[in-house]
C-alpha positions in Angstrom: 110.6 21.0 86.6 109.5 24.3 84.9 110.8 27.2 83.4 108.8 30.5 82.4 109.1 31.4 78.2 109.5 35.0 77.7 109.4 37.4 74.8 110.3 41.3 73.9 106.6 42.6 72.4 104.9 45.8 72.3 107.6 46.9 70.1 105.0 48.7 67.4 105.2 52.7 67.3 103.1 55.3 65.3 102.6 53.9 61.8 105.3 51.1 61.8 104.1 47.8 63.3 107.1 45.3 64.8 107.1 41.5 65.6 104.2 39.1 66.0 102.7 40.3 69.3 99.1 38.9 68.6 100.4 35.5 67.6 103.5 35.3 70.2 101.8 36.4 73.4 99.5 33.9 73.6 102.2 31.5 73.6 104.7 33.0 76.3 104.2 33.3 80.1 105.4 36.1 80.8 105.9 39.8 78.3 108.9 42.4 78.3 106.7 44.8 77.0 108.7 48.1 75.3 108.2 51.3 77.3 108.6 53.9 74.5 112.2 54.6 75.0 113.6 52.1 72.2 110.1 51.1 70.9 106.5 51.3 71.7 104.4 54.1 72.1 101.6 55.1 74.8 98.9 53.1 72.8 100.6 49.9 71.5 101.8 49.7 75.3 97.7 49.9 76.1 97.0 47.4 73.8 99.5 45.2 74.6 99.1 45.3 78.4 95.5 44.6 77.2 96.2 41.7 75.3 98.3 40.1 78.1 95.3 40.4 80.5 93.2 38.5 78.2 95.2 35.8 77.5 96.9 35.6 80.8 100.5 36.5 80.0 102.6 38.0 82.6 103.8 41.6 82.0 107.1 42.6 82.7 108.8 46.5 82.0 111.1 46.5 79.4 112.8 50.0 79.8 115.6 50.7 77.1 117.9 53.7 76.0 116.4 56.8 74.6 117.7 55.7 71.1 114.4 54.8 69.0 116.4 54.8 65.7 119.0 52.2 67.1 116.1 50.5 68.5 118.4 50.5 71.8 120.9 48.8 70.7 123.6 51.3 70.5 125.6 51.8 73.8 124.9 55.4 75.5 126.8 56.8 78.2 124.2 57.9 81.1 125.1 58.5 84.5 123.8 56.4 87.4 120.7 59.1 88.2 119.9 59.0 84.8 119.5 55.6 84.4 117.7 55.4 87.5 115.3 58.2 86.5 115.0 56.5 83.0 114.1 53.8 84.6 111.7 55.0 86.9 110.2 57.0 84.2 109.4 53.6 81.8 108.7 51.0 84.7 105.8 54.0 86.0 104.3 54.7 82.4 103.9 51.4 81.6 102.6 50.2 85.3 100.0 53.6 84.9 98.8 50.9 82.0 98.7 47.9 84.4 96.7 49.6 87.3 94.2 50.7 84.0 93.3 47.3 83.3 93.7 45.4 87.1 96.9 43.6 86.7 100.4 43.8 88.4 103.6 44.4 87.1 105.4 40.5 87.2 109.2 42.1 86.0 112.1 44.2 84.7 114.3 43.1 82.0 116.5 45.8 80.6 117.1 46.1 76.4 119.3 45.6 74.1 122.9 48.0 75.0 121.1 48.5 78.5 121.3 44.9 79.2 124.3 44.0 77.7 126.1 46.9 79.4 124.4 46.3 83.0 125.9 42.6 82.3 129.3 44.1 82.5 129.3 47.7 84.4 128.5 47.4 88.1 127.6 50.8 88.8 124.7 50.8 85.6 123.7 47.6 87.2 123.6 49.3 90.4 121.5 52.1 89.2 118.8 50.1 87.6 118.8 47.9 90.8 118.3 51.4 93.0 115.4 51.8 90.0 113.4 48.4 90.6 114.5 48.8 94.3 112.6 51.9 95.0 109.5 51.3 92.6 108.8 48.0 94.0 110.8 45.9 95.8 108.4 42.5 94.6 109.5 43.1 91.6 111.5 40.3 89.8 114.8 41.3 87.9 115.5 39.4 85.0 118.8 39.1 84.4 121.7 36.7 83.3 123.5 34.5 85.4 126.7 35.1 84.9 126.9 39.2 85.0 126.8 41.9 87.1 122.9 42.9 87.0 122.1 39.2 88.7 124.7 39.5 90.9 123.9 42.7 92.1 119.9 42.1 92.9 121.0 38.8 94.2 123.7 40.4 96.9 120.7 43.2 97.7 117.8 40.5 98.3 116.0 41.4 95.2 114.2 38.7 93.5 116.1 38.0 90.4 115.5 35.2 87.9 118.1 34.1 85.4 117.5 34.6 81.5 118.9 32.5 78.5 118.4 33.6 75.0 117.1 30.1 72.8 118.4 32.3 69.1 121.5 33.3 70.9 125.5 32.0 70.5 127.4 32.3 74.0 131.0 33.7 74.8 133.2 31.4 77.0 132.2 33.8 79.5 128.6 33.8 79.5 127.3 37.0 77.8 125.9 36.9 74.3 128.2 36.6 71.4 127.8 40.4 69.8 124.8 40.6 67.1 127.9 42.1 64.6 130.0 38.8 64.5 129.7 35.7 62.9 127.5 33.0 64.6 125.9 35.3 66.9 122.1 34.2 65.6 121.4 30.5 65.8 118.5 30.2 62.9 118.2 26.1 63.2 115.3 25.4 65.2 115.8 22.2 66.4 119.8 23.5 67.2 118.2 26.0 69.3 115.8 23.7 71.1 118.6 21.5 71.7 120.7 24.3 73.6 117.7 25.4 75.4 117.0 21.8 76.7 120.2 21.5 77.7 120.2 25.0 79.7 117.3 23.4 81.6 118.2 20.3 82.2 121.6 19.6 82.2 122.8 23.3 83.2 125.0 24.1 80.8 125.6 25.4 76.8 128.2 25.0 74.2 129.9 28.4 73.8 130.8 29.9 70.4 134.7 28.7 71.0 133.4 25.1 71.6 134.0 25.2 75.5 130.6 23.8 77.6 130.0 26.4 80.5 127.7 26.2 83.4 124.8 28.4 83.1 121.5 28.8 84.6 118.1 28.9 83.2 115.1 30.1 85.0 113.3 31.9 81.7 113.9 31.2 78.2 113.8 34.1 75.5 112.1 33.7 72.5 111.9 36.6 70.4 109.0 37.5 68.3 110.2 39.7 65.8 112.3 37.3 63.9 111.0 35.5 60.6 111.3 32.1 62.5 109.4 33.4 65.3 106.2 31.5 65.6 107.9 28.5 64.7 110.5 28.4 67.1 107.8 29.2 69.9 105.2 25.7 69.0 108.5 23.6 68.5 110.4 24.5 72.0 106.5 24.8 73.7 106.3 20.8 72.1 109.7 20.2 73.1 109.7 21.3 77.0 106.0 19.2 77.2 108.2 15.9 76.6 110.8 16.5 78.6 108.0 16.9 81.3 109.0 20.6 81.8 106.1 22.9 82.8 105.6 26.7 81.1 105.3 29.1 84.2 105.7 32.6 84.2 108.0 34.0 86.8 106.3 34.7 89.9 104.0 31.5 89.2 107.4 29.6 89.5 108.0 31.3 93.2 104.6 30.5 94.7 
């Protein structure tokens, strides 16, 4: 068995540095690096395509609203050729960084609003799929099981891979509980290594109600921006190596 660990980096811009990126990548398989929308900037997306090459970390786009002070986390309302455009637009700048240094773009894993919305609105999830559709059609769309973004690569013949979130609470209906209510963090480690073991190998999680629902885990999130970060990372790395569960990163896991 193996799953592929993931994290949101590169998120550093002009003078303000974000999460652990030199620490946390080296850990992970595979990168959503920022592509200057909701974070980054043309040099920390250098460095960290960069640092990813050296250590052998996958590098995945991680295009996000136009909303730098939310961080792209505040729905916008875009039309479907904008989103593709934007798209286009952050998946090219960021590959432009990956032809630089000889590697290959692995994924696309939409942020914050943009994920959570594509989860629920078919045609945004269309759009982005017309995006990564056009681009490159190798490319692996990472995605939750249970919404519309997965289901819509999956119906097109995409190659899609299904995300859960190892810091995240569930809804009854699979998406993430909403970062504004109560619960929506889990902050005990070994709680959230726990969940994430179950995700693998049983299939399911406790929702936030207290209902278990199915769900599917081909990558596990781990951000790197929390105070907990590094520490979560060694402890689920340590837990997944006794349970006998490799760390891939996503296209390693389709060879």
């Amino acid at each position: 068995m193996r799953v592929d660990l993931n994290a949101d980096v590169g998120e550093s811009f002009g003078r303000y540095t974000l999460g652990l990126d030199q620490e946390v990548i080296p850990l992970i398989s595979s990168a959503n690096v920022a592509c200057g929308f909701h974070a980054g900037d043309p040099l920390v997306m250098e460095k960290t395509v960069s640092l990813c090459g050296t250590v052998g970390t996958a590098v995945g786009a991680h295009p996000g609203f136009p909303d730098l002070q939310g961080f792209g986390r505040r729905n916008m309302n875009m039309n479907p050729k904008e989103v593709k455009a934007m798209l286009l637009y952050q998946i090219g700048a960021l590959d432009a960084f990956l032809h630089e240094h000889g590697g290959r773009l692995q994924h696309v894993k939409p942020h914050g609003a943009l994920y959570n919305m594509a989860a629920k609105e078919e045609e945004l999830a269309k759009a982005i799929c017309d995006a990564v559709q056009d681009y490159d059609k190798e490319l692996i769309v990472l995605a939750q099981s249970s919404g519309k973004l997965y289901r819509e690569a999956e119906k097109r013949g995409l190659a899609v891979s299904a995300e859960v979130f190892m810091d995240r609470a569930y809804e009854e209906d699979g998406s993430l509980v909403a970062r504004s209510k109560e619960g929506a963090m889990i902050t005990d480690e070994d709680l959230a290594i726990d969940r994430v073991l179950s995700m693998i190998l049983e299939g399911k999680v406790r929702a936030v109600s207290g209902k278990e629902i199915p769900i599917k885990a081909d990558s596990v999130c781990v951000h790197g921006d929390g105070e907990k970060a590094l520490l979560f990372v060694k402890k689920l790395r340590a837990a997944l190596e006794e349970n006998g569960i490799a760390i891939q990163n996503l296209r390693a896991g389709r060879s």
